[in-house]
C-alpha positions as CSV (number, residue, x, y, z in Angstrom):
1,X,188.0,254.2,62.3
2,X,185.8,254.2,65.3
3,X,183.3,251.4,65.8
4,X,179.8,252.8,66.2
5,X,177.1,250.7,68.8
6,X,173.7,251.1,66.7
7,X,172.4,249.1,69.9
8,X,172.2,252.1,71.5
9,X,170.5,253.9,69.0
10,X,167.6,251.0,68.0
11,X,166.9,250.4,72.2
12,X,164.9,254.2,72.6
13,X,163.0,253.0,68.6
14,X,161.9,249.6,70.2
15,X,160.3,251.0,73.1
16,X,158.8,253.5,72.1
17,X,157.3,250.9,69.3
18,X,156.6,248.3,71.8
19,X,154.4,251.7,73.4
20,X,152.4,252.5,70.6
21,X,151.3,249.1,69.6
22,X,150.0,248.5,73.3
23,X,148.5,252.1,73.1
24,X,147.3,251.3,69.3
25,X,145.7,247.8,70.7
26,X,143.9,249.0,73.6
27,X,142.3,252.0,71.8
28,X,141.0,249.3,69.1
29,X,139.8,246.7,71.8
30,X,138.0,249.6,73.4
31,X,137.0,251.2,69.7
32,X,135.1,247.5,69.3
33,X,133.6,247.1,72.5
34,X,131.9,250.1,72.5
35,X,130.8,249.1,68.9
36,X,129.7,246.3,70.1
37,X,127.5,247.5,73.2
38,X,125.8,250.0,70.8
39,X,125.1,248.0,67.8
40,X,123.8,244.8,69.8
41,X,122.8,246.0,72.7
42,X,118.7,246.3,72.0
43,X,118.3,248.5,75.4
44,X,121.0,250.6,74.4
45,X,117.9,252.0,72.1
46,X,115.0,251.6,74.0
47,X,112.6,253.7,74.7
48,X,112.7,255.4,78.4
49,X,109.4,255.6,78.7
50,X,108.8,252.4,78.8
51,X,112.4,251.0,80.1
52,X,112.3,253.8,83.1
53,X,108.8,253.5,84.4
54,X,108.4,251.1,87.5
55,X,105.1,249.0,87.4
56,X,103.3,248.9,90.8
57,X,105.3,252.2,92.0
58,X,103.3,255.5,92.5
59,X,102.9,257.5,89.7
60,X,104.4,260.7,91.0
61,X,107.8,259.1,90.2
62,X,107.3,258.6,86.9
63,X,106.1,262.1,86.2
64,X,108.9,263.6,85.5
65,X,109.4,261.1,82.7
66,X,106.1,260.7,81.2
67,X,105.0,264.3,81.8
68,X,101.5,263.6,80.7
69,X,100.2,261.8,84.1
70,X,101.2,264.7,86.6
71,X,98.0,266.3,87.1
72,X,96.8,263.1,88.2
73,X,94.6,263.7,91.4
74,X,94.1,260.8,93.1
75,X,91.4,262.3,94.8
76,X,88.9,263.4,92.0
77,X,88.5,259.3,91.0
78,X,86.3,256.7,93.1
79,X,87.6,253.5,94.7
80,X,88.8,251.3,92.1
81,X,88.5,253.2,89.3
82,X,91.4,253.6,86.9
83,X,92.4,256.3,85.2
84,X,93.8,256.2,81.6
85,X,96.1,259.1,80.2
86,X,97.5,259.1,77.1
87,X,100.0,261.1,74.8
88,X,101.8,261.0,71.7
89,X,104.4,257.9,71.5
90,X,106.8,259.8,69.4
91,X,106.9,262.2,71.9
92,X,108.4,259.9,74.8
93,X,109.7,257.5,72.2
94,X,111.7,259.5,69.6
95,X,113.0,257.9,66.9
96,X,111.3,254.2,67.6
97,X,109.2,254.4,64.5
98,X,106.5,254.5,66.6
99,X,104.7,257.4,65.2
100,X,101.0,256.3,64.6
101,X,100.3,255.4,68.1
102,X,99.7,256.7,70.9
103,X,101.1,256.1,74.8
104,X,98.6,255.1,77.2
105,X,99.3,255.0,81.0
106,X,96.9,253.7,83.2
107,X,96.6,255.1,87.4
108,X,95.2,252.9,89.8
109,X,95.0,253.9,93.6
110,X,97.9,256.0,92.7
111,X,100.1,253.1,90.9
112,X,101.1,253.0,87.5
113,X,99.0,249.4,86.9
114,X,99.9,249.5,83.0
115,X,101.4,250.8,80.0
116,X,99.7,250.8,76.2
117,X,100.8,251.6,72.7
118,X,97.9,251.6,70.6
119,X,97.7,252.4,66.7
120,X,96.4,256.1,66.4
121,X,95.5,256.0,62.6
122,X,93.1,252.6,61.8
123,X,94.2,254.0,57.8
124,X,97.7,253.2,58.2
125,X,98.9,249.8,58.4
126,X,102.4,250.1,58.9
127,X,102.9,247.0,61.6
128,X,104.9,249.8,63.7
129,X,103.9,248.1,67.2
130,X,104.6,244.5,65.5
131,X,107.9,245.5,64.3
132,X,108.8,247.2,67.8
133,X,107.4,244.0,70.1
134,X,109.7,242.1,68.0
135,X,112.9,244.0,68.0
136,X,113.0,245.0,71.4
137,X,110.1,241.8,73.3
138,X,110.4,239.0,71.7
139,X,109.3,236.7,68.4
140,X,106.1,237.1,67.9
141,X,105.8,235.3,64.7
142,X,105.0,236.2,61.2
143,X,101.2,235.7,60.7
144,X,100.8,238.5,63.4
145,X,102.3,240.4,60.6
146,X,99.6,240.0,58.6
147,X,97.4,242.6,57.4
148,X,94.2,241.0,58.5
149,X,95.4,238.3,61.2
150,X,93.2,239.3,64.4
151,X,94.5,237.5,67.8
152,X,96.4,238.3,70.5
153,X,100.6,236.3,71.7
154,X,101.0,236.1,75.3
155,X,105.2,237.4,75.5
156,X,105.2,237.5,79.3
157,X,108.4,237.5,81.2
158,X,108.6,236.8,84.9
159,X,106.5,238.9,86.7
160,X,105.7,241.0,84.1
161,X,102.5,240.5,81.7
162,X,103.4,241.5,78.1
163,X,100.6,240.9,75.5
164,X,100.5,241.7,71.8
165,X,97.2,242.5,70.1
166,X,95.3,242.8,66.7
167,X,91.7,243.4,66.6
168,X,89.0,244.6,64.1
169,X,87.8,248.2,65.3
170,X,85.5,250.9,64.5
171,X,86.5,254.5,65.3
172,X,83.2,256.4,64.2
173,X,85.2,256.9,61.1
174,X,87.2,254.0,59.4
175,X,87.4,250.1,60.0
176,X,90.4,249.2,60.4
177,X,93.0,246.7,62.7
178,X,93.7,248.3,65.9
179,X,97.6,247.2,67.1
180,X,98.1,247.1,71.1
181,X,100.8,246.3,72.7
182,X,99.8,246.2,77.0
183,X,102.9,246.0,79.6
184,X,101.5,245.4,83.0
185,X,101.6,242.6,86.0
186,X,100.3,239.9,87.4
187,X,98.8,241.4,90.2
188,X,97.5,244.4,88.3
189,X,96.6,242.9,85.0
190,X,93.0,243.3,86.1
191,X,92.9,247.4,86.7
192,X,93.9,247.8,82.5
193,X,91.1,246.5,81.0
194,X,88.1,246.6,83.7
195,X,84.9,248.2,83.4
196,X,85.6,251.0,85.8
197,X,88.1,252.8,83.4
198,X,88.3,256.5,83.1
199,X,89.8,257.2,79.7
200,X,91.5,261.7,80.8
201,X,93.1,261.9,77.7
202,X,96.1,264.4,76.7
């Protein structure tokens, strides 16, 4: 009887064995790094309103993301005045449970000088620019959580002026906290809450 080489027959088995587990391995390594990035990653999620807009630069290249500010003419507003726009925050910010405020931008000699979300509805006290300043900015602690804690907390990174408010307000209707949440800089802290403010609207 003829002697049969299973060597032969088990060499083609282990290679291609040996391929699938290196094909099998990288697909998982890559299946948890991208797991990773997206569950982690806090910019992976962040609004690009506020992510994409360049402090400082002129506001015509931010108009084709925050479509609100471009019928801004220079031109019709005095020497150092700003001009305040503002839109729905949903709008621009989808999805960020942001839905009781508002978006303001604020147009200095042709500069964005500032960004503002700002509760919309003094009746609703859902914390929604707390919980967003703390997920995406920074601690802020947990008596700003409060329902009727009143202050301001100074998060500000670098260049960049980041402030978190709470204030008693009055809307001609309702008194009620007012939430803000201001992104601006150091050198143009100054044009977002001067006297010579222009408030456009929508």
């Amino acid at each position: 009887m003829p002697r049969i080489d299973i060597k032969l027959k088990e060499e083609p088995l282990k290679t291609a064995r040996t391929f699938y587990n290196k094909k099998m391995k990288n697909f998982l390594k890559s299946m948890v790094l991208i797991l990773t990035l997206v569950l982690f990653n806090k910019s992976a999620f962040s609004c690009d309103a506020l992510k994409n807009v360049q402090l400082g630069e002129d506001f015509s290249k931010s108009s084709e993301i925050l479509e609100f500010i471009d019928a801004h003419l220079p031109e019709d507003y005095d020497d150092g005045v700003t001009a305040v726009y503002e839109s729905n925050t949903a709008d621009y910010c989808p999805d960020m449970g942001l839905d009781n405020t508002i978006l303001k931008v604020f147009i200095f000699e042709s500069k964005i000088a500032g960004i503002r979300l700002e509760t919309w509805d003094l009746e609703a006290q859902e914390n929604e620019i707390y919980k967003f300043v703390k997920h995406y900015y920074g601690n802020i602690g947990e008596a700003a959580k409060e329902k009727n804690w009143t202050g301001y907390k100074d998060i500000s990174s670098g260049g960049n002026k980041l402030f978190y408010t709470k204030m008693i307000d009055n809307n001609g209707i309702v008194d009620g906290v007012i939430e803000t949440f201001d992104i601006t800089t150091e050198e143009l802290v100054n044009y977002t809450f001067s006297e010579d403010i222009v408030e456009v609207g929508e």
